[in-house]
DRENDO-830899 format. One record per residue: residue number from 1; x, y negated, z of N, C-alpha, C, O in turn. Coordinates in nm, 3 decimals. Atoms other than C-alpha are relative to their C-alpha. Layout:
<nodes>
node k->NUM n.x->X n.y->Y n.z->Z ca.x->X ca.y->Y ca.z->Z c.x->X c.y->Y c.z->Z o.x->X o.y->Y o.z->Z
...
</nodes>
This chain:
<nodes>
node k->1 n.x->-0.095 n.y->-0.072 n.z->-0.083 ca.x->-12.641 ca.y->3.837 ca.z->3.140 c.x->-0.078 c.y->0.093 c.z->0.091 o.x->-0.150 o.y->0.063 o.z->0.186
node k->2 n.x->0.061 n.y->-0.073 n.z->-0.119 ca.x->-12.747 ca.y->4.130 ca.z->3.298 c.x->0.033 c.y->0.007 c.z->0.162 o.x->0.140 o.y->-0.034 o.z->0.206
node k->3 n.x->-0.027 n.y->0.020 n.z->-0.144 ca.x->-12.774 ca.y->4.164 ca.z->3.678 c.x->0.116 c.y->0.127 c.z->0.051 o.x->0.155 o.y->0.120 o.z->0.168
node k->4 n.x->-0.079 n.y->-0.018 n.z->-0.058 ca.x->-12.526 ca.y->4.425 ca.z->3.696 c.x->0.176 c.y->-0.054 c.z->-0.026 o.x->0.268 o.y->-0.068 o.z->0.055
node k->5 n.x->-0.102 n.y->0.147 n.z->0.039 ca.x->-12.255 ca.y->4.206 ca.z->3.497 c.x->0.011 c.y->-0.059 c.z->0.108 o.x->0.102 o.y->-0.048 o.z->0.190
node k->6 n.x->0.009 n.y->0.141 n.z->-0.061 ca.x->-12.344 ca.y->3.940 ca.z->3.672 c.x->0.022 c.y->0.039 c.z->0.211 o.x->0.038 o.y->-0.049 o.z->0.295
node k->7 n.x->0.014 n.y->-0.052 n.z->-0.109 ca.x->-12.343 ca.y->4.142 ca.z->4.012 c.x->0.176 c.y->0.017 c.z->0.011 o.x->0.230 o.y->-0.057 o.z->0.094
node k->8 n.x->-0.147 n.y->-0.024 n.z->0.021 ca.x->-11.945 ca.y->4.261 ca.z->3.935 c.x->0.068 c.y->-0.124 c.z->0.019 o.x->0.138 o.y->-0.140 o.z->0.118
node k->9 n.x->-0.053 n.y->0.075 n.z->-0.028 ca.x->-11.842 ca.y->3.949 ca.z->3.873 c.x->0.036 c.y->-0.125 c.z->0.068 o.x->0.132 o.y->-0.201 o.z->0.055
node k->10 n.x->0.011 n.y->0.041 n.z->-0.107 ca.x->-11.991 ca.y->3.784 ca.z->4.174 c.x->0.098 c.y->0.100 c.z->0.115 o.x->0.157 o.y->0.046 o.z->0.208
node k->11 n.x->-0.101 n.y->-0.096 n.z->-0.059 ca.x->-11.789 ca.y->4.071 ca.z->4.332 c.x->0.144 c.y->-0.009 c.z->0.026 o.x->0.209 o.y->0.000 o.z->0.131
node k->12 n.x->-0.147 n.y->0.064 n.z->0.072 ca.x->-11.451 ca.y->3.971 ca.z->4.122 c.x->-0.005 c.y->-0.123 c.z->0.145 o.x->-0.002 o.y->-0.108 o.z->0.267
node k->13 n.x->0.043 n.y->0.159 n.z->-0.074 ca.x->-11.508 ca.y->3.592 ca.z->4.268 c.x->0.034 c.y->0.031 c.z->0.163 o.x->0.142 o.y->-0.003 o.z->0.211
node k->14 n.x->-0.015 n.y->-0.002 n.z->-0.156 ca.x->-11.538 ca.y->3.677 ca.z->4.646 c.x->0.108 c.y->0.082 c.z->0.025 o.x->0.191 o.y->0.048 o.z->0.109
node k->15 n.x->-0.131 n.y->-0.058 n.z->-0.059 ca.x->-11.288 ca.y->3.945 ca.z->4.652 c.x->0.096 c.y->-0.103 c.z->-0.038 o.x->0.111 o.y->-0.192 o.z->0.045
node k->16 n.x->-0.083 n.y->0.169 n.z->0.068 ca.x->-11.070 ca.y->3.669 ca.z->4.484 c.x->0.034 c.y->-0.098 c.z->0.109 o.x->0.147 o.y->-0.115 o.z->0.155
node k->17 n.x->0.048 n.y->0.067 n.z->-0.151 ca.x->-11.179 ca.y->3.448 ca.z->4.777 c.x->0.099 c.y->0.058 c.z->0.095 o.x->0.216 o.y->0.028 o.z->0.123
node k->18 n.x->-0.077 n.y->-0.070 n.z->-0.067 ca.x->-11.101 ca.y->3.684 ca.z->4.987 c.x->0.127 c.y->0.041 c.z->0.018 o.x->0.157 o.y->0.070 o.z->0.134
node k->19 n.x->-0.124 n.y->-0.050 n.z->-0.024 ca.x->-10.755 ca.y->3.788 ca.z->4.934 c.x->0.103 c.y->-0.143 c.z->-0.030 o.x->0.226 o.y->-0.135 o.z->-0.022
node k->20 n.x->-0.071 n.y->0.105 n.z->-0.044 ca.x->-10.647 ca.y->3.418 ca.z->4.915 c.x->-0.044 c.y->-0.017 c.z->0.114 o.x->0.006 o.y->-0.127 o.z->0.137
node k->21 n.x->-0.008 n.y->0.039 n.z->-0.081 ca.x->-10.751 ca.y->3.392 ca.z->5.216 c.x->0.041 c.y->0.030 c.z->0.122 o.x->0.049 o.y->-0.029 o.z->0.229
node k->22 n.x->-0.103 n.y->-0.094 n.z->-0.133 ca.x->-10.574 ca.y->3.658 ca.z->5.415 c.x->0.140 c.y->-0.031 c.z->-0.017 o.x->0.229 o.y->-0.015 o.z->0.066
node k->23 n.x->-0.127 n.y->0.044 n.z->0.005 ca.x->-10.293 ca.y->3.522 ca.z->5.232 c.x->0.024 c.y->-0.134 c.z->0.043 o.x->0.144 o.y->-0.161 o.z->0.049
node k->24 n.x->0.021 n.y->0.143 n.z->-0.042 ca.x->-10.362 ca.y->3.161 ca.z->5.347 c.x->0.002 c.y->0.031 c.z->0.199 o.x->0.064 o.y->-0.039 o.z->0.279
node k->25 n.x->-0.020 n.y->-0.002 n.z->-0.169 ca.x->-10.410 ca.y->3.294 ca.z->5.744 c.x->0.121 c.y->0.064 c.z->0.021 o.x->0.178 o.y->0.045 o.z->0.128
node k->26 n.x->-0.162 n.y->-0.064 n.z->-0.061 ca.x->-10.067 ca.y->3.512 ca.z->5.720 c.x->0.096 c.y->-0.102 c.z->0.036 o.x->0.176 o.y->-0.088 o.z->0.128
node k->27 n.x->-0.059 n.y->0.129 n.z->0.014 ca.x->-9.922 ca.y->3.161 ca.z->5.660 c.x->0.000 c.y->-0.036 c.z->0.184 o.x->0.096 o.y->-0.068 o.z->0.254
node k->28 n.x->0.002 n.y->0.070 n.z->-0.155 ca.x->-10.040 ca.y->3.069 ca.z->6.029 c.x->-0.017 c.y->-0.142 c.z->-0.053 o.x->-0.091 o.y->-0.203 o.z->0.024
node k->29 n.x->0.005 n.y->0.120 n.z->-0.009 ca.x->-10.016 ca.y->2.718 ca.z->5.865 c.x->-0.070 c.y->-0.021 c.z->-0.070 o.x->0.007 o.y->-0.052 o.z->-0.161
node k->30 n.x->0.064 n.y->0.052 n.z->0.072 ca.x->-10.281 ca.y->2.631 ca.z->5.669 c.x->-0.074 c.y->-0.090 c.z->0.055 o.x->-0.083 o.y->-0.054 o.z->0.172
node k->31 n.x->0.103 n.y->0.133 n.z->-0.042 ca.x->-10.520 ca.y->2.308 ca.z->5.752 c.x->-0.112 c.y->0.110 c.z->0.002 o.x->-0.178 o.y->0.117 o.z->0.106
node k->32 n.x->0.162 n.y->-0.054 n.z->-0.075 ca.x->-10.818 ca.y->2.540 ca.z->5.749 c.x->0.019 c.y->0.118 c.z->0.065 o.x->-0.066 o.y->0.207 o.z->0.056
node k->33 n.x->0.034 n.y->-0.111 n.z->-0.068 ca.x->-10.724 ca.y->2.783 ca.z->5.953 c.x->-0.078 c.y->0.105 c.z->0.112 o.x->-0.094 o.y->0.224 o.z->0.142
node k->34 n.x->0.067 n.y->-0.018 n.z->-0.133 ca.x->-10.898 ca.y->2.798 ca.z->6.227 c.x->-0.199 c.y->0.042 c.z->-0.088 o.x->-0.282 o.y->0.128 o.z->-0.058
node k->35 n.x->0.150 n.y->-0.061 n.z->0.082 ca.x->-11.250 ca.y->2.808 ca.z->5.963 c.x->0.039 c.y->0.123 c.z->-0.077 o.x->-0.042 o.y->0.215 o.z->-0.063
node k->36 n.x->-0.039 n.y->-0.108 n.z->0.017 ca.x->-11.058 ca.y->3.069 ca.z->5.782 c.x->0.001 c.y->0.144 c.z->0.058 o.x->-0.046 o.y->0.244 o.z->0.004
node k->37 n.x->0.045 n.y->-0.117 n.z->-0.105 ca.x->-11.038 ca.y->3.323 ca.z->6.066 c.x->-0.129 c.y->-0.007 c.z->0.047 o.x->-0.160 o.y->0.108 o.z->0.078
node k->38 n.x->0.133 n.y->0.007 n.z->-0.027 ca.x->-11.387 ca.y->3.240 ca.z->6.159 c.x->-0.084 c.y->0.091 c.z->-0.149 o.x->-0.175 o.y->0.174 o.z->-0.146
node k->39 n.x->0.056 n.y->-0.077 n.z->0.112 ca.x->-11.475 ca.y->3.368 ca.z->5.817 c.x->0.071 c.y->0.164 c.z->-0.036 o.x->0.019 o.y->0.246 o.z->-0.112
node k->40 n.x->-0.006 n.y->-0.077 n.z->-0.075 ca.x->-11.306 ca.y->3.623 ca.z->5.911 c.x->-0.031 c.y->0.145 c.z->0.020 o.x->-0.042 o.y->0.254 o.z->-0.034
node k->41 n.x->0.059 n.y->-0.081 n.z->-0.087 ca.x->-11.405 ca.y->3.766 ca.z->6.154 c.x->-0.176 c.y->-0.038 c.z->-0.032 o.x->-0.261 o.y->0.045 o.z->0.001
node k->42 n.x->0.191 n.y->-0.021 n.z->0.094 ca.x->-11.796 ca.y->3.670 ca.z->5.988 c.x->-0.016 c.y->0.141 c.z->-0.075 o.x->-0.104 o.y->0.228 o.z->-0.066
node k->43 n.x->0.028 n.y->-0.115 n.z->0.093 ca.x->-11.712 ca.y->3.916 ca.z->5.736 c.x->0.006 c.y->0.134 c.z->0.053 o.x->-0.075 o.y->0.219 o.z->0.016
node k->44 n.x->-0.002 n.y->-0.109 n.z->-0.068 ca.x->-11.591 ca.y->4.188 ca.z->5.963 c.x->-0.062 c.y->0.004 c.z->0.119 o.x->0.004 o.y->0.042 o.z->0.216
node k->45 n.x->0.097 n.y->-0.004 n.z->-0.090 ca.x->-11.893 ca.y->4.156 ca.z->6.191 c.x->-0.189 c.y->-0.002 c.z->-0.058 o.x->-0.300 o.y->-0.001 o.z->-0.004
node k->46 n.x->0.152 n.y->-0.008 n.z->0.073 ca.x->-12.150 ca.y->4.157 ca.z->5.864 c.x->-0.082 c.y->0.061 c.z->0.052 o.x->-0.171 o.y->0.001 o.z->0.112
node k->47 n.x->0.057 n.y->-0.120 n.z->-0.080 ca.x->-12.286 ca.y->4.526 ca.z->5.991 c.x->-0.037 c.y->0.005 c.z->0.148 o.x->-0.116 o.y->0.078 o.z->0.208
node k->48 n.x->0.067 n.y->-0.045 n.z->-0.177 ca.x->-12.288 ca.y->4.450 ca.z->6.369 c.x->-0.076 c.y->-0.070 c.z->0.026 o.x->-0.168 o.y->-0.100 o.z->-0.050
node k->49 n.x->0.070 n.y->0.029 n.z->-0.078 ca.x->-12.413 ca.y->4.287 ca.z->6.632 c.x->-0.086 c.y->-0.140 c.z->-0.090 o.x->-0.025 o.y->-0.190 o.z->-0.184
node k->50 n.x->0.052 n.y->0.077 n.z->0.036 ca.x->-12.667 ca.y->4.026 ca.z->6.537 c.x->-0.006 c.y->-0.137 c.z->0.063 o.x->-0.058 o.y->-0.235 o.z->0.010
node k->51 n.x->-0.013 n.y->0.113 n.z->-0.066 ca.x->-12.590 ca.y->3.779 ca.z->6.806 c.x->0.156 c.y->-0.043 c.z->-0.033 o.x->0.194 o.y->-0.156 o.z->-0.003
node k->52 n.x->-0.101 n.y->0.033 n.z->-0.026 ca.x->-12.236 ca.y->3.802 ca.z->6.732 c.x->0.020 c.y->-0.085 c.z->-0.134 o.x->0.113 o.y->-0.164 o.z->-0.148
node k->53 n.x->-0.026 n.y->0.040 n.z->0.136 ca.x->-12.306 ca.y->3.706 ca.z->6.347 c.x->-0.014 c.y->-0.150 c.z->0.042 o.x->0.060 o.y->-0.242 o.z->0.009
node k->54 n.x->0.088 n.y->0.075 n.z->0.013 ca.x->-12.509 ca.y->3.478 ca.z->6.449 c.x->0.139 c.y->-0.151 c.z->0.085 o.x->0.167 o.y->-0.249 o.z->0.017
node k->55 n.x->-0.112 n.y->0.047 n.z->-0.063 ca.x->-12.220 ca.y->3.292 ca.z->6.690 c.x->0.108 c.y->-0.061 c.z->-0.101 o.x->0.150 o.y->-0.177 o.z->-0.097
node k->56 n.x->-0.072 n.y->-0.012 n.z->0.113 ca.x->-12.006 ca.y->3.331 ca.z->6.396 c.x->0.029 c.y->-0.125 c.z->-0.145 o.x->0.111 o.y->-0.196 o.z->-0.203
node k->57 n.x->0.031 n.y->0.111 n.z->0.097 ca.x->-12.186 ca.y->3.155 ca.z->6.162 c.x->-0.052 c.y->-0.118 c.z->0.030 o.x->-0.065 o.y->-0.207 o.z->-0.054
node k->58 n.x->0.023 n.y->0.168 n.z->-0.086 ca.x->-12.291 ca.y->2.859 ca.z->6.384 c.x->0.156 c.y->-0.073 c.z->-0.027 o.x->0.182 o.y->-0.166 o.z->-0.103
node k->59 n.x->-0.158 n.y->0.013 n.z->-0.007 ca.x->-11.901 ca.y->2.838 ca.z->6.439 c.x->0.073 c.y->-0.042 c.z->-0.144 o.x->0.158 o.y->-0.130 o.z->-0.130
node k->60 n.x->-0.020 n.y->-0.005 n.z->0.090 ca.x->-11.825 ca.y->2.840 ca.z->6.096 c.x->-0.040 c.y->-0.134 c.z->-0.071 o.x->0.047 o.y->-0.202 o.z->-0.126
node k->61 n.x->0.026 n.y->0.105 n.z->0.036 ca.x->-12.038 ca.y->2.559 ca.z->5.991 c.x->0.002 c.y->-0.098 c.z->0.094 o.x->-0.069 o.y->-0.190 o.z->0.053
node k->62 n.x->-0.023 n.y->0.116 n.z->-0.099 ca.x->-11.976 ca.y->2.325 ca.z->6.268 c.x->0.162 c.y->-0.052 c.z->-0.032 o.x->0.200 o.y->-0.168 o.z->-0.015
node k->63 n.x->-0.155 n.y->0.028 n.z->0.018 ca.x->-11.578 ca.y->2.350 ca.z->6.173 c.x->-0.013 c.y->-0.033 c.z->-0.163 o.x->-0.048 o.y->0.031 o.z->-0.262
node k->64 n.x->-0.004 n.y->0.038 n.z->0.099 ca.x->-11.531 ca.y->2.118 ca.z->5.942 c.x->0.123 c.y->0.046 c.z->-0.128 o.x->0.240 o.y->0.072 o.z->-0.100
node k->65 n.x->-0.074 n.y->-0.043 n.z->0.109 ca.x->-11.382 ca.y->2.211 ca.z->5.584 c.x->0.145 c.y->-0.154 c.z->-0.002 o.x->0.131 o.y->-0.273 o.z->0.024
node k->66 n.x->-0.106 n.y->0.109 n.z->-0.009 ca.x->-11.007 ca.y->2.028 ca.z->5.549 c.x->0.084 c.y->-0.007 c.z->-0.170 o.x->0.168 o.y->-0.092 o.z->-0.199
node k->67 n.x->-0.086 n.y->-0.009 n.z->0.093 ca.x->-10.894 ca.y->2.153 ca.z->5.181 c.x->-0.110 c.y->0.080 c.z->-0.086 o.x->-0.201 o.y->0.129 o.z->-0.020
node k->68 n.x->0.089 n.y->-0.035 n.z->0.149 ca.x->-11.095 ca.y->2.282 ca.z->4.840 c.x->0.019 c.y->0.170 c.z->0.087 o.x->-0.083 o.y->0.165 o.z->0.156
node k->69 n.x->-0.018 n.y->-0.131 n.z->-0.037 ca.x->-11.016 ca.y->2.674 ca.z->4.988 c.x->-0.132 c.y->-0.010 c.z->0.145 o.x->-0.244 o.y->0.037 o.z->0.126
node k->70 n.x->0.082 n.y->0.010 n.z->-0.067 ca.x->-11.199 ca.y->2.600 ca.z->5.312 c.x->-0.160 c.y->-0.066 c.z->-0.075 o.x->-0.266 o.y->-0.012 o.z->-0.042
node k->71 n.x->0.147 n.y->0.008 n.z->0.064 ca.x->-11.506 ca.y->2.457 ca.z->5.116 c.x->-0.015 c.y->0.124 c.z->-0.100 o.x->-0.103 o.y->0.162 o.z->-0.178
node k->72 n.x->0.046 n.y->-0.135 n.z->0.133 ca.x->-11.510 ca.y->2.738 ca.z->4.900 c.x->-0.024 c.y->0.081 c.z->0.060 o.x->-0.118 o.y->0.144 o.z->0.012
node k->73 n.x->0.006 n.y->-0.132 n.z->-0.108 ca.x->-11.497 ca.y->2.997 ca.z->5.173 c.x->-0.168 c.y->-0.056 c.z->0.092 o.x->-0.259 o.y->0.025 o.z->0.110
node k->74 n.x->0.132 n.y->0.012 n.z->-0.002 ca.x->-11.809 ca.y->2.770 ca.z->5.316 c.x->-0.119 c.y->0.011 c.z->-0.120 o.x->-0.238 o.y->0.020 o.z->-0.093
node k->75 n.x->0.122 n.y->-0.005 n.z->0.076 ca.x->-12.001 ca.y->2.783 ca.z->4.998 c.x->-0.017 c.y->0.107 c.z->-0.057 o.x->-0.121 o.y->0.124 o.z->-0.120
node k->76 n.x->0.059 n.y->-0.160 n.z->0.022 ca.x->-11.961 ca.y->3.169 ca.z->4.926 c.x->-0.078 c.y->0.004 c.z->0.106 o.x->-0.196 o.y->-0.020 o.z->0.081
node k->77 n.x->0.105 n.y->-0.021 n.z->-0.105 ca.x->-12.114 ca.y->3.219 ca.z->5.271 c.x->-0.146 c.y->-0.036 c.z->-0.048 o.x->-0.236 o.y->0.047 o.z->-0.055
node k->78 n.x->0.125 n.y->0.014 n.z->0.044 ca.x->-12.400 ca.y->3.027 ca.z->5.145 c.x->-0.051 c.y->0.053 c.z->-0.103 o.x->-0.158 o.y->0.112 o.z->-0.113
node k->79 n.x->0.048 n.y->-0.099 n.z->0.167 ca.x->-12.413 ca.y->3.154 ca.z->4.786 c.x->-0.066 c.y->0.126 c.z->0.083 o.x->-0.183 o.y->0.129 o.z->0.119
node k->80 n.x->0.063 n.y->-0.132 n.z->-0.060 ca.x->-12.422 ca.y->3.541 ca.z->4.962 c.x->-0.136 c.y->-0.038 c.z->0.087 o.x->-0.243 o.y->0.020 o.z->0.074
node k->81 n.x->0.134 n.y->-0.010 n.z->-0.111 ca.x->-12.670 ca.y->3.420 ca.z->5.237 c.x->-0.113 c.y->-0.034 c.z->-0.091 o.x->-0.211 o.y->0.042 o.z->-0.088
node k->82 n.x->0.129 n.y->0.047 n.z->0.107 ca.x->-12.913 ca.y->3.269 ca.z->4.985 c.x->-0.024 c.y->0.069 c.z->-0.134 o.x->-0.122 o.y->0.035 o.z->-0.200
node k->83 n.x->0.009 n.y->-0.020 n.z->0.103 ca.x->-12.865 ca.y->3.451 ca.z->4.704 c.x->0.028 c.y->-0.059 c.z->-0.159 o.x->-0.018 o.y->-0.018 o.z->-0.266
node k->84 n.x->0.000 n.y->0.096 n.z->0.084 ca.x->-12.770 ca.y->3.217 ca.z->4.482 c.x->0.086 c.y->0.010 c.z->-0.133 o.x->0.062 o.y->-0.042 o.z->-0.242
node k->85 n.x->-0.086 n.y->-0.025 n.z->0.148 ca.x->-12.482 ca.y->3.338 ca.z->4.241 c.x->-0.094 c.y->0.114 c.z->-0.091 o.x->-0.081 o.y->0.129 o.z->-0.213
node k->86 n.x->0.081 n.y->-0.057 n.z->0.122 ca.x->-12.769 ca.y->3.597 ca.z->4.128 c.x->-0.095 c.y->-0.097 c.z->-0.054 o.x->-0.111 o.y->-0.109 o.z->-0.175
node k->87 n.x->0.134 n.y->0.129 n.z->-0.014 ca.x->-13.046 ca.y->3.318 ca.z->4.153 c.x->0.007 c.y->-0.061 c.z->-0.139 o.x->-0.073 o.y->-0.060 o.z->-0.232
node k->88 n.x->-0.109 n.y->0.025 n.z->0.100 ca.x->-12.794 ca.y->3.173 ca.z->3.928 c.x->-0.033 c.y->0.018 c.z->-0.137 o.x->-0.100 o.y->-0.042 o.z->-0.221
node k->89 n.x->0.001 n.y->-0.110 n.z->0.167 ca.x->-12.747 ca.y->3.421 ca.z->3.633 c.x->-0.105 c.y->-0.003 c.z->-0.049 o.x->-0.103 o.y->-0.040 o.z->-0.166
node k->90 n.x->0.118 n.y->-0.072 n.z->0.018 ca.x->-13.095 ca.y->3.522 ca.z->3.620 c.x->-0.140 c.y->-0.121 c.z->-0.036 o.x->-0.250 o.y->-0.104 o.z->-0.088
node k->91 n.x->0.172 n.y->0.059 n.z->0.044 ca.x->-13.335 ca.y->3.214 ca.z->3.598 c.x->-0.032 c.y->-0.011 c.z->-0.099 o.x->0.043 o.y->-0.101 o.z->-0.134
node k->92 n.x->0.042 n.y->0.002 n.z->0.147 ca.x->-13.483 ca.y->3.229 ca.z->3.247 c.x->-0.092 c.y->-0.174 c.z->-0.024 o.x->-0.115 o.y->-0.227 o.z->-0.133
node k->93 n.x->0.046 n.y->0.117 n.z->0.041 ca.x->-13.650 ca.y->2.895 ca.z->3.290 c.x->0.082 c.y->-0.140 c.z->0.035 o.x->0.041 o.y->-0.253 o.z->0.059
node k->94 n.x->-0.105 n.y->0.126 n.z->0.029 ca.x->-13.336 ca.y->2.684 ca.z->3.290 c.x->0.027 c.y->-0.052 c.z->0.161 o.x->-0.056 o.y->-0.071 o.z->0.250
node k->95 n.x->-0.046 n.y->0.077 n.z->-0.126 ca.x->-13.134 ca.y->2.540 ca.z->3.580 c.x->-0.085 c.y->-0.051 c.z->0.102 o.x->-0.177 o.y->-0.133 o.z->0.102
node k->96 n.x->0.111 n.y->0.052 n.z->-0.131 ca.x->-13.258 ca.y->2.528 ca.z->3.928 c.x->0.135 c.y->-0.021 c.z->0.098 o.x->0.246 o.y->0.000 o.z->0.049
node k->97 n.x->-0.056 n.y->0.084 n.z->-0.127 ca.x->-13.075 ca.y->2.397 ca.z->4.244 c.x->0.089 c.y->0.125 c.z->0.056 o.x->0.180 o.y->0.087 o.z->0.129
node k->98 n.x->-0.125 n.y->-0.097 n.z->-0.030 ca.x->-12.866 ca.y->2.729 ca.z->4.316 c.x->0.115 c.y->0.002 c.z->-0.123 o.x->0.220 o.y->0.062 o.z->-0.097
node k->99 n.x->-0.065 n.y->0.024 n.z->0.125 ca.x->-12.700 ca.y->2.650 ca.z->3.948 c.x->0.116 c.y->-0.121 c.z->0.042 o.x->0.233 o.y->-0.114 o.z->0.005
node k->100 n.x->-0.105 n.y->0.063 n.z->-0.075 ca.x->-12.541 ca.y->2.337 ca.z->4.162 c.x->0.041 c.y->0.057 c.z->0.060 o.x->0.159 o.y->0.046 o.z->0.027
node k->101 n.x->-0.020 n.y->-0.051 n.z->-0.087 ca.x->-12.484 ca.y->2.526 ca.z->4.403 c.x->0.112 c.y->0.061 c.z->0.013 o.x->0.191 o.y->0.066 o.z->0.108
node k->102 n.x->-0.080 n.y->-0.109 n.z->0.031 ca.x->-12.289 ca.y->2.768 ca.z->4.225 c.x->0.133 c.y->-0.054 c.z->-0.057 o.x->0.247 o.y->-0.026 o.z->-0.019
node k->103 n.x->-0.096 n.y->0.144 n.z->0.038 ca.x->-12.102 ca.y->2.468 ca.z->4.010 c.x->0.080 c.y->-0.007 c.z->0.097 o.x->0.184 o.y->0.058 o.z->0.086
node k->104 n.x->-0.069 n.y->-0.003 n.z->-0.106 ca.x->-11.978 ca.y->2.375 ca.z->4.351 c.x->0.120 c.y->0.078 c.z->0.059 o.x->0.231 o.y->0.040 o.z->0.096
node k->105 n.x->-0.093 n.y->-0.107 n.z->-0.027 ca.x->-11.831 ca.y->2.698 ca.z->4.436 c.x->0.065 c.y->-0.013 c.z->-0.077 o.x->0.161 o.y->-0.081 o.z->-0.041
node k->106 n.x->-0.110 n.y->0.015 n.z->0.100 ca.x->-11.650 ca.y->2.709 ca.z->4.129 c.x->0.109 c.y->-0.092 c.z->-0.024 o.x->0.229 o.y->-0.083 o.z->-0.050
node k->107 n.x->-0.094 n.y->0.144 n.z->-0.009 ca.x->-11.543 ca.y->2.370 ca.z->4.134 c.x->0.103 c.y->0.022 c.z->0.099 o.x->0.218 o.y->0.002 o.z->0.060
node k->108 n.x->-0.086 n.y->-0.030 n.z->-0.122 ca.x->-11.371 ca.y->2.463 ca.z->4.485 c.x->0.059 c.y->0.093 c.z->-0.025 o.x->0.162 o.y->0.102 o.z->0.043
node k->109 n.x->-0.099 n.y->-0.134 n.z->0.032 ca.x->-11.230 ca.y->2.778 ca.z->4.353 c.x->0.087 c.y->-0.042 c.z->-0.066 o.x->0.203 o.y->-0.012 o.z->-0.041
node k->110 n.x->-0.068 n.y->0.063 n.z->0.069 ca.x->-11.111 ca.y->2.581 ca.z->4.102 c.x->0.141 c.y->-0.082 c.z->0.006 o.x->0.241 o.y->-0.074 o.z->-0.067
node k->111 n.x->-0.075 n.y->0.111 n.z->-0.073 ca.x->-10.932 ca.y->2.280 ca.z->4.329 c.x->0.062 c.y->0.100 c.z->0.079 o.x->0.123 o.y->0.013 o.z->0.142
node k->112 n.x->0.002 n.y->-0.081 n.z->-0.085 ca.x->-10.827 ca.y->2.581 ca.z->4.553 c.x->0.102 c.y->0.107 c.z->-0.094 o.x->0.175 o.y->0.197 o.z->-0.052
node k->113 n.x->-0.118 n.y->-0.065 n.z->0.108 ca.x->-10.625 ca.y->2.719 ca.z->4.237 c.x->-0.037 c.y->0.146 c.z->0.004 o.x->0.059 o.y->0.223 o.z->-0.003
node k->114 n.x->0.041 n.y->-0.112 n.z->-0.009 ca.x->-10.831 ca.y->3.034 ca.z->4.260 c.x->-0.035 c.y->0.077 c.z->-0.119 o.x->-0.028 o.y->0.197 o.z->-0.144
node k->115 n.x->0.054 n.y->-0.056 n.z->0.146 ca.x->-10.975 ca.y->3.022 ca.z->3.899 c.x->0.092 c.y->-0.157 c.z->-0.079 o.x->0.142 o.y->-0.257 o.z->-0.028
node k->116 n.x->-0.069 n.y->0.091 n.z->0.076 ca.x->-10.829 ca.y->2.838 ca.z->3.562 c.x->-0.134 c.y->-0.116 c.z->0.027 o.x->-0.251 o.y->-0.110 o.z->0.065
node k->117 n.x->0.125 n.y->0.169 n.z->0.026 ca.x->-10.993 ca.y->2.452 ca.z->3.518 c.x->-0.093 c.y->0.022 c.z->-0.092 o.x->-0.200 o.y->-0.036 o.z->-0.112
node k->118 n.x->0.076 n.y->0.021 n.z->0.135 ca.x->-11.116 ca.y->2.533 ca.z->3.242 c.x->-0.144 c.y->0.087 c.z->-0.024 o.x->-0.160 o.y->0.206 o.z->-0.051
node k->119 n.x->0.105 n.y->-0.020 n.z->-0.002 ca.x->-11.487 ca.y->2.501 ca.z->3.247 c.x->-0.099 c.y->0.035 c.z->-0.100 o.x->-0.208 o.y->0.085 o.z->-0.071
node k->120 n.x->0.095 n.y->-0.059 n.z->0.120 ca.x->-11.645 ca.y->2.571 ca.z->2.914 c.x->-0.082 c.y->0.082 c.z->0.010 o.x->-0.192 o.y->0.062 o.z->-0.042
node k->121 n.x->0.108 n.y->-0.161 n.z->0.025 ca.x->-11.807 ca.y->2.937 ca.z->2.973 c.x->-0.096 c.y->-0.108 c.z->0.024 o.x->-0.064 o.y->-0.206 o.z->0.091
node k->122 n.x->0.178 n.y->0.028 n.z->-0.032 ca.x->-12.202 ca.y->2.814 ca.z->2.976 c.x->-0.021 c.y->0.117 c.z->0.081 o.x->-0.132 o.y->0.086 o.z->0.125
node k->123 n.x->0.094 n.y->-0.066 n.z->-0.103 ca.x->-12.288 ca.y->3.125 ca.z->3.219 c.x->0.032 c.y->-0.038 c.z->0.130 o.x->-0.002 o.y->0.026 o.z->0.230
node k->124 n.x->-0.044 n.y->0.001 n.z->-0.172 ca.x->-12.127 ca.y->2.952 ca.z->3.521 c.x->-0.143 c.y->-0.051 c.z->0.030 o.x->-0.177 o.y->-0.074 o.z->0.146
</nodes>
């Protein structure tokens, strides 16, 4: 899989993310809401201030996840911060520890009704 494939449809995935989750805070009622708007306002503070990210993402992981959507919204953060959905695609010498990583996410996208169950593809 090339890296710009594999770049798109890390793209797909988070926007995905993303637009359940503006539809999950319009609600006002969701169990994770309060980590929801924190993610947020993370995303629309990527570019600025560096203390404010930084606030942000303390905040973020201190509020605990309550439903498969809130863990999923914590483990893109980490995927993006670490690199890990390319990390992912790309190792040629077989499964390394961002490959769970990534599992994870999926799995939560999954429980989170974001993507079908059905796990077969081998490039997750």
């Amino acid at each position: 899989m090339s890296s710009s494939h594999g770049f798109s449809r890390n793209e797909a995935l988070y926007a995905e993310l993303l637009s359940s989750t503006i539809d999950a805070l319009a609600s006002g009622t969701h169990s994770d809401h309060t980590l929801l708007l924190l993610h947020k306002r993370y995303r629309e503070a990527e570019s600025g201030e560096a203390v404010q990210r930084k606030w942000l993402l303390r905040s973020l992981i201190s509020t605990p996840a309550r439903t498969p959507l809130g863990v999923a919204v914590k483990l893109s953060v980490a995927c993006r911060l670490g690199g890990y959905l390319d990390a992912a695609q790309e190792a040629s010498d077989g499964p390394v520890g961002s490959h769970i990583i990534v599992s994870a996410l999926i799995d939560s996208l999954a429980q989170a009704q974001l993507l079908p169950t059905n796990r077969s593809d081998p490039r997750h």
